[in-house]
N, C-alpha and C positions, 0 to 999 in steps of 0.2 A: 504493500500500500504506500509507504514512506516514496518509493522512485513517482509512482501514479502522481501524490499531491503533491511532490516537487514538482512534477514533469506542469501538473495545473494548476500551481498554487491556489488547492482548492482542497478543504479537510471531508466532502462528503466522503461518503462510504460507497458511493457506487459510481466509480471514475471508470472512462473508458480507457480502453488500451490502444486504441488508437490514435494516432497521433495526429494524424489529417482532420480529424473530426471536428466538428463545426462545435461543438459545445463540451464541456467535459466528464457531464454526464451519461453515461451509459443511453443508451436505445434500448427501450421496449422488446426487440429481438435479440438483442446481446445480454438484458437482464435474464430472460427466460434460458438463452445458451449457457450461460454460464450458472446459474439457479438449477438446471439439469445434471451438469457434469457436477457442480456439489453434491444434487440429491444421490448419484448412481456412486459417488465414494465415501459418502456419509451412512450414506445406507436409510436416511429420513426423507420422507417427502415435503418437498419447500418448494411445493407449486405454490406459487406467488398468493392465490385465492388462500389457501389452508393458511401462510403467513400473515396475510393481513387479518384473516380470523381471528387466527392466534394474539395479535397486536389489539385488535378490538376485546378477545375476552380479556387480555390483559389489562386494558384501562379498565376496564367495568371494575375489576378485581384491586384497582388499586385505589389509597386514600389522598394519597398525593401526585396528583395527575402533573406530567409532563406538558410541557408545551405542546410537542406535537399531538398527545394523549388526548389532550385538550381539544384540539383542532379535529381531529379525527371524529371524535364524541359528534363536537359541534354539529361539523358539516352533515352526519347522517340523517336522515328524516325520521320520524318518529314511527312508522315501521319498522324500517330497518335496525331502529335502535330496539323495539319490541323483541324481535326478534333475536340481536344478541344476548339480549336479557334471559330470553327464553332459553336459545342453546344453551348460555352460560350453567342456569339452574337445572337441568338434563345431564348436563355432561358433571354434574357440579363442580365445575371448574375452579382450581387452587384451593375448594374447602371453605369457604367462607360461609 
């Protein structure tokens, strides 16, 4: 990671390797390329949907919401936040 945020003097976590690239952000096809080759050596599935899940039940479950946590929450509509509420209590996620 360290050569990536030199290469863009940019500290996100999802830099591209490319160096031509118009931004230094990863593309949507290189998240999922690369998001694949992790899941098949990790042995976990981190299809981007199950991760973002996963980041939603996680705010639900915490008491001190993150900025981004925060954001996430916000922006869902009140179904969809039904809904994580619901999986969360199903799955009972973290035990609360």
């Amino acid at each position: 990671m360290m050569p990536l945020r030199s290469q863009w003097n940019n500290q996100n976590l999802f830099l591209s390797r490319n160096k031509g690239a118009n931004s230094p952000l990863l593309t949507v096809p290189a998240l999922h390329r690369d998001l694949k080759r992790d899941s098949e050596s990790t042995g976990l599935d981190l299809a981007p949907k199950k991760l973002y899940t996963t980041f939603i039940l996680m705010a639900l479950s915490t008491k001190d919401l993150s900025e981004d946590q925060e954001r996430a929450l916000d922006a869902l509509e009140t179904a969809s936040l039904l809904y994580y509420r619901r999986l969360k209590r199903e799955l009972n996620f973290m035990n609360d």
